[in-house]
N, C-alpha and C positions, 0 to 999 in steps of 0.2 A: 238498159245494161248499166250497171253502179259502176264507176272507176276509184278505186281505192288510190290512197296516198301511201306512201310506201312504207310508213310506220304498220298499215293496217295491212296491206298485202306482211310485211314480217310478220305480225301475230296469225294470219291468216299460215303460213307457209309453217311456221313453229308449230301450230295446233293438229295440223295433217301430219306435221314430222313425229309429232306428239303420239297420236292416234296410231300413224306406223307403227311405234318402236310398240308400244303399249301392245296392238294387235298379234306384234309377231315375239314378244315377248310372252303372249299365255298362247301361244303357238294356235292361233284361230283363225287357220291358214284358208278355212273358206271364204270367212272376214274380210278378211287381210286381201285375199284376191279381190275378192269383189268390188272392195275402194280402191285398190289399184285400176281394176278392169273401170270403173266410174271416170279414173282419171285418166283412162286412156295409156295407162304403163304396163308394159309388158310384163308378165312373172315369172316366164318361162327361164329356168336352169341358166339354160346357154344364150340368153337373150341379157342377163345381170351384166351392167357395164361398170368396171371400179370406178371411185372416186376420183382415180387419178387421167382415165379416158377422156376423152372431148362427147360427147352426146350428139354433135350434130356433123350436120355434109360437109365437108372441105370445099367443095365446090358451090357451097351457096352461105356457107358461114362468115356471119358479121362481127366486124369488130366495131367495139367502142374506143376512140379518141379521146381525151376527156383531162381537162383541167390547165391552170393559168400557162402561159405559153407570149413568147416573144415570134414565133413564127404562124405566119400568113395561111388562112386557111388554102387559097391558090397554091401558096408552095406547096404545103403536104400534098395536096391532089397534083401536081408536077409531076412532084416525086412518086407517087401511086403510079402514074402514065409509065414513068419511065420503067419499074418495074410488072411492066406489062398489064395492067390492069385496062381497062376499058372507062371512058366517060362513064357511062350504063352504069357498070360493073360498081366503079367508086362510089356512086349515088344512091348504090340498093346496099351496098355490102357496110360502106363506115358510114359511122355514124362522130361527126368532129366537133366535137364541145371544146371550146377556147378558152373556158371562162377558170376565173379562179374562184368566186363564190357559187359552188356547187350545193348552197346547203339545202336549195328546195329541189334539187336537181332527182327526177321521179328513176331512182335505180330499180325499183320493181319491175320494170318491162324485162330486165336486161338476165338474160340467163343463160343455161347453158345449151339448151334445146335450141338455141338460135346464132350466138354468140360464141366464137372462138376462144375469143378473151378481152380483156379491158385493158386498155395501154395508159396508164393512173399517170399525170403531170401534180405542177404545185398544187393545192384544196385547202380548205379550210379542214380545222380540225371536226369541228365543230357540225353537224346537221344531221335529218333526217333518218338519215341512215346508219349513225353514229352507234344509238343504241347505247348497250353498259361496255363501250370499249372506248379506246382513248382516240380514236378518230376517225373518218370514214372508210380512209383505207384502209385500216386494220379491221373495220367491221367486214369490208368489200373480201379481204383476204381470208379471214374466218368463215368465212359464209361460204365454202368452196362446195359446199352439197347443191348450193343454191348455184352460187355466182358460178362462170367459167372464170381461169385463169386472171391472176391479175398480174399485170408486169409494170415494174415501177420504171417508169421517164426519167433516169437519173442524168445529171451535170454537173460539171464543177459545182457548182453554188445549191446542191440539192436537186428536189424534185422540179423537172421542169419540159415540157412538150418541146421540141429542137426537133427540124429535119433530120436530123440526119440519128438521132435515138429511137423515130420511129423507124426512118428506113433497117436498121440493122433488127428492131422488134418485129417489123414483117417478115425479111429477109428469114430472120428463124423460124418463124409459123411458116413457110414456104416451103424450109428445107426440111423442116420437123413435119411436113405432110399435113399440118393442120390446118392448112388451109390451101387452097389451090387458086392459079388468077386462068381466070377466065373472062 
């Protein structure tokens, strides 16, 4: 099994979105199923979920943590406890990136068939996933066919991972139904 680097998973994901538009643009809707049915996407009418839906479970939906950060991985998982979450639960569901040089950082796994949304702290402008835009989280937030939701980490001094920016960024996937603690 090949594991692609995340430049190559983008031209991989761009050429099938390529093929889509292309297929259902000369309306060759047997085509067009058929890669879908390959990929395992439903086509059915009432099954089309908008752009702006979540794709995945509430109750089993992971979030990404991610980027430079003055607060303790221990605290945020505290704080996770305290709003009801489980040891288990923390371990399967986030996923807590602390770092500030995100630039080899493989955001190809991270999508919306699994992922609630991305909780984006300080980054480099600069890497992988950067692409023709002027930084990764602007690529992260362009890419919304692909990526789930991105929610920026703000603080006084900019972007930056705090207790208490996450708690209120769960606290809204919670009440907005996007995600459930279990």
């Amino acid at each position: 099994m090949a594991v692609f680097d995340s430049e190559e998973c983008f031209e991989i994901v761009n050429k099938i979105q390529q093929k889509v538009y292309s297929l259902n643009a000369q309306d060759d809707s047997a085509t067009l199923f058929s890669v879908l049915d390959n990929l395992g996407i439903s086509h059915a009418k009432n099954d089309v979920v908008s752009e702006n839906e979540y794709y995945c479970d509430p109750h089993t939906a992971k979030i990404l943590i991610i980027g430079g950060s003055g607060t303790k991985k221990n605290h945020i998982e505290g704080m996770l406890k305290d709003l009801g979450f489980s040891s288990y639960s923390i371990k399967k569901r986030f996923d807590i990136v602390l770092e500030y040089d995100l630039k080899n950082y493989n955001f190809c796994r991270i999508n919306k068939t699994d992922y609630a949304a991305i909780l984006m702290g300080a980054s480099p402008h600069s890497g992988k996933e950067k692409g023709d835009n002027s930084s990764i989280l602007t690529s992260l937030e362009k890419n919304h066919d692909y990526y789930p939701p991105v929610i920026r980490l703000e603080s006084n001094s900019g972007l930056k991972v705090t207790k208490s920016n996450i708690e209120k960024a769960v606290r809204d996937l919670i009440e907005s139904g996007k995600i459930i603690v279990n």
